[in-house]
Every structure is written in C-alpha cells, then in structure tokens.
C-alpha positions as CSV (number, residue, x, y, z in Angstrom):
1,X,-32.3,7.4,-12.9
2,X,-35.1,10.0,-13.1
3,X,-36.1,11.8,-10.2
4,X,-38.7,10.3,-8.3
5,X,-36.4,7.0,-8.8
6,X,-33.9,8.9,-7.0
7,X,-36.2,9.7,-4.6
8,X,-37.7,6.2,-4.0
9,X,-34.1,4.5,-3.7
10,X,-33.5,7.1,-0.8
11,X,-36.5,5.9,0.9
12,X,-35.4,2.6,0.5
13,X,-32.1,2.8,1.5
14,X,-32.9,4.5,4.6
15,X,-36.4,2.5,5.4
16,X,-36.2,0.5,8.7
17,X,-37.3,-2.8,6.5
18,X,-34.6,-2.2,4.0
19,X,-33.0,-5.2,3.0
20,X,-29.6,-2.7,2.1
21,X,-29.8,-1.7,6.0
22,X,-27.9,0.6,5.8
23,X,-25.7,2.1,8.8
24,X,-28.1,5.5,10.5
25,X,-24.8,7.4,10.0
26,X,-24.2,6.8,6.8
27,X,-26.2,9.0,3.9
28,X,-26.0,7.7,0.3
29,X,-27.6,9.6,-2.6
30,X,-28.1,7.3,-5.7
31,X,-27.9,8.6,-8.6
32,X,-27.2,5.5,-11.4
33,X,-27.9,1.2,-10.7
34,X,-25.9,-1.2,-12.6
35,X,-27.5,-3.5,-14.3
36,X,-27.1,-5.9,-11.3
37,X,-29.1,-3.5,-9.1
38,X,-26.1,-2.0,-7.6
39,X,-26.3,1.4,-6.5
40,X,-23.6,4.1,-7.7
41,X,-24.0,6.9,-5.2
42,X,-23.0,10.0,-3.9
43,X,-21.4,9.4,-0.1
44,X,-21.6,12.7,1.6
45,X,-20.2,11.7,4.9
46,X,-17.4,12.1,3.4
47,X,-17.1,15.2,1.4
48,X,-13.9,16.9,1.0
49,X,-12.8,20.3,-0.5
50,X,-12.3,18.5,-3.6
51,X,-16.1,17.4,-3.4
52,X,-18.6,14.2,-2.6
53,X,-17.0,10.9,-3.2
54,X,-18.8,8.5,-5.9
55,X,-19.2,4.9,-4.0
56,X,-20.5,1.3,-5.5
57,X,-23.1,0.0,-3.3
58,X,-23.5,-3.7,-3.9
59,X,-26.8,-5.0,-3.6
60,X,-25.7,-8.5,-2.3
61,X,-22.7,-7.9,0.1
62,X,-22.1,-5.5,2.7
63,X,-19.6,-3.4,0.9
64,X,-19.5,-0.3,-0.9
65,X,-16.3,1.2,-2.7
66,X,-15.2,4.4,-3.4
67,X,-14.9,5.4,-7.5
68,X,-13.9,8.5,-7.3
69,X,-13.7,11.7,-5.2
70,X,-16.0,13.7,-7.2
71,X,-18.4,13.5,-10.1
72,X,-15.7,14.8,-12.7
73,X,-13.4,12.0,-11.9
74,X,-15.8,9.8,-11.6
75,X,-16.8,10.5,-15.5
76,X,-13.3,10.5,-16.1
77,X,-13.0,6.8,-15.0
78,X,-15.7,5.8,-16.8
79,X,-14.7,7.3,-20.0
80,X,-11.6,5.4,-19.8
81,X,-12.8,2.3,-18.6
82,X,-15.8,2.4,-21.5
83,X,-12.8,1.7,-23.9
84,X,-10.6,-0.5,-21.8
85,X,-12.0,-4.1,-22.9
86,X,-14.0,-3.2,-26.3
87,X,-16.3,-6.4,-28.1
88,X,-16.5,-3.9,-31.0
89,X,-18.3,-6.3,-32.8
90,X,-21.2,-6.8,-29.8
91,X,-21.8,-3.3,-29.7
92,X,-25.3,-1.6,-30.5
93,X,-24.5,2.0,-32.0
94,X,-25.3,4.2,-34.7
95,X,-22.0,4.4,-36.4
96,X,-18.3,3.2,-35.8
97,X,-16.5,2.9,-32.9
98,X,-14.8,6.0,-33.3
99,X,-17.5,8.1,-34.1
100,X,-19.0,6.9,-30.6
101,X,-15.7,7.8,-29.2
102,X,-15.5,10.8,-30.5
103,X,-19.6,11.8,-29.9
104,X,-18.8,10.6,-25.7
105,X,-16.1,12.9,-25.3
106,X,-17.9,15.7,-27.0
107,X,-21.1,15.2,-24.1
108,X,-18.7,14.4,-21.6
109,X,-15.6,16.4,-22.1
110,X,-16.8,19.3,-20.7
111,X,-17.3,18.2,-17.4
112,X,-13.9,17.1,-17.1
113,X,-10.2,19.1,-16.7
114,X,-8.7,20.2,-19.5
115,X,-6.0,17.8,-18.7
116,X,-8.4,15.0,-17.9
117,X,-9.9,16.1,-21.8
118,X,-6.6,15.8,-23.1
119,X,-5.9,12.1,-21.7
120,X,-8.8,10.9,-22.7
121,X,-8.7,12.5,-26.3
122,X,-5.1,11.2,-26.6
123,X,-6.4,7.4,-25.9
124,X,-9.6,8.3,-28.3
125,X,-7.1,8.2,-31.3
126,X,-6.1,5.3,-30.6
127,X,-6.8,2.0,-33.2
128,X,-8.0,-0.9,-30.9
129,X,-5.7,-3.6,-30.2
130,X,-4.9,-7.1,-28.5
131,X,-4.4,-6.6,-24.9
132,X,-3.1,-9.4,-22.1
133,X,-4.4,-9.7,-18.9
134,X,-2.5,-12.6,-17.0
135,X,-5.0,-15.2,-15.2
136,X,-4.0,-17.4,-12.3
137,X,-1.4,-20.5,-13.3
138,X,0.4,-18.9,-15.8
139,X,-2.7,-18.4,-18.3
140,X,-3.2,-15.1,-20.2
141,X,-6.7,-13.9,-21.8
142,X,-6.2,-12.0,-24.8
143,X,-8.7,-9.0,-25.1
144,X,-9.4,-5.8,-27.7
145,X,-9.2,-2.4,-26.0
146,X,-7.5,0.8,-26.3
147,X,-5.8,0.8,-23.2
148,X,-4.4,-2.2,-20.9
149,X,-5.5,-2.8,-17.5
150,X,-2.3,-1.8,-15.7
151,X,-2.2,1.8,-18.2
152,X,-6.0,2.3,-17.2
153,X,-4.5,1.9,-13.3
154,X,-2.0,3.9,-13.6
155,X,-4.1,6.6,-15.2
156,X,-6.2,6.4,-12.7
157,X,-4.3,6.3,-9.6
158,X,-1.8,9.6,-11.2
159,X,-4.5,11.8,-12.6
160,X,-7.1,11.7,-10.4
161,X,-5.0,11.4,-6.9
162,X,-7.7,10.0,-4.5
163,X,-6.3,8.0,-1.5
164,X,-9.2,6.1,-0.9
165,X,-9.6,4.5,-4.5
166,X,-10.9,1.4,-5.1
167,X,-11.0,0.9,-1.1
168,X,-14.1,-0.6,0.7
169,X,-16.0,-0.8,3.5
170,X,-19.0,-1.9,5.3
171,X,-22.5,0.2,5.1
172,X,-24.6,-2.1,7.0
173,X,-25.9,-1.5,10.1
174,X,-25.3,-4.6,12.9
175,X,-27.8,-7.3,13.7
C-alpha cells in the first residue's frame, strides 16, 4: 500500500457510510489488503510494551484476528507460512525456489531476532517435501512444503509467545 492508500483506507474505515463500520473505539491503521480486500492492520487499542498488534480485518464478516503482537513477528509468521504449502511449479520468480528463499530472508531477516533469523534459516535449508494434513472422515490431502501445519503452529505459538494469537473478535459497531 502506498501512502495516500493508507491514508484513504483510514478514511474509509472510520467514515460514517463505511460499509466496515467499524466500532468509534476501535482505531485500525492498514497497512497491506489481501487479495480478497481484507485489511491487515495495525490495532493500537491494544498496544503493549512488546508493541501494536497486527490484526486481519475481513471485509465480509464482522471479525478481525490478531497475527501477531508486533510487526517483527508478524514478518516472522509470514516468512514461515510463505513456505508452509509450496506449488513450486505455479510459482512466478526469477530463479529457483531456493534462491527466493534465500533473497526473502536476506530483505526480511533483519527485521527479525536473531533467534527468529536462525529458525527461519534453519527451515530455509530445507528440500521441499510431501506433507499430510488430515481432512474430515478419515481423508488426508497430501501437499509440498518445508514445514507441516502442526510444526508451523508450534513455531508459532513457542517463539513468538502472544496470548491472543489467532483469536478474534468483533469490530463492528451495533445497528
């Protein structure tokens, strides 16, 4: 998002004809949109000493849901989950997969703690490989990533520590 984008979401968000109508208390800064039109923003209401939470915004419910408790972790996640379900093959990118792997954690590493770098150099080296996810009845889908879905929780819930992970809650305003 450039700036004035920034700036205009803002307006939006907070505009009395808004369709987000969002709560008068509440004060989101976006600062990235899916490409669904959801908002990833910062939720200073509540800030901690360990920083301003990162928060999904859906567009089409009333529910937004903490990502992390700070930018840094917040790349941290995504770095991890950028490689947890891979379509190598789908991919548009100047170079291998590695390379790429390689080039994101040299533009994003720096942002992150040195342990945080070290985790997510570790999983980096790894070769992709077949990963199950179970479905409902007893089914399994069979996916290519460097990590598996219950590693990346894990991951997430130890090294970044933040008890309101993945929890949401309501941002519109009533009637």
């Amino acid at each position: 998002m450039q700036f004035a984008d920034i700036a205009e979401e803002i307006a939006e968000l907070l505009g009395p004809d808004s369709y987000w109508q969002l709560r008068p208390e509440l004060r989101f800064i976006p600062f990235a949109m899916s490409g669904a039109g959801d908002l990833y923003c910062f939720h200073p209401n509540a800030a901690t000493d360990a920083g301003v939470p990162v928060v999904y915004v859906w567009h089409d419910a009333d529910e937004a849901t903490f990502k992390a408790k700070n930018l840094q972790d917040f790349m941290f996640r995504g770095l991890l989950e950028a490689v947890a379900e891979v379509d190598a093959d789908s991919l548009i990118m100047v170079g291998g997969f590695t390379e790429n792997c390689r080039t994101m954690l040299g533009t994003h590493g720096p942002f992150l703690s040195t342990r945080q770098r070290g985790v997510v150099a570790d999983i980096y080296q790894r070769d992709l490989s077949a990963q199950v996810r179970p479905l409902p009845r007893g089914r399994n889908a069979t996916y290519r990533g460097l990590l598996s879905d219950e590693e990346l929780q894990q991951l997430l819930g130890t090294e970044m520590g933040f008890e309101q992970l993945d929890q949401s809650f309501a941002y519109m305003r009533e009637g």
